[in-house]
N, C-alpha and C positions, 0 to 999 in steps of 0.2 A: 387563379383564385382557388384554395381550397376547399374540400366538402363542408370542413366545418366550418369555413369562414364563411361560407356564401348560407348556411345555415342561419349562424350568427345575427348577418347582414338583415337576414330574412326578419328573424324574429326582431330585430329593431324596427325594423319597415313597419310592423302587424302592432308594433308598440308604440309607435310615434302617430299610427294612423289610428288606433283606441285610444290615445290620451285628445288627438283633435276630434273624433267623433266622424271620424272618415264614416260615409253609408257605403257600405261594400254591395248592396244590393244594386245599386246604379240608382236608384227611384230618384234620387235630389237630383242626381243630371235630368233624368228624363224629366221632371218637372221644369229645372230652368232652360234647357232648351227648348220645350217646350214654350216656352215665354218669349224666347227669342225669334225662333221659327216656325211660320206658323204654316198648319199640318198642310198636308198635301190635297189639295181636291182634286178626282179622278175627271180626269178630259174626255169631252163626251165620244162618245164612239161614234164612226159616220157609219153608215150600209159600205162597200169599196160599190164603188161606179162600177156596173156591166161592163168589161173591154168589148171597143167593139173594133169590127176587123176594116182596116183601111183601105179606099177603094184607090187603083192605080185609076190616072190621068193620061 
């Protein structure tokens, strides 16, 4: 492809996505997924167990 065609290409892209009201900021995704997945909650953290040292038998 050449520079001006991928130019071209470009500037239909930017033209087809303002005539549908494409959100180029992302915020409409982050809201509907948002809606679909719901957020993350942080799992509690334990203390780690003391290792302790094994006695031979």
């Amino acid at each position: 492809m050449k520079k001006i065609e991928s130019k071209e290409q470009s500037e239909r892209f930017r033209q087809t996505a303002r005539e549908l009201e494409a959100d180029e900021t992302g915020e409409a995704f982050e809201r509907a997924f948002g809606k679909i997945v719901p957020p993350k909650t942080p799992k509690p953290t334990k203390e780690p167990e003391p290792k302790t040292k094994k006695t031979r038998k």
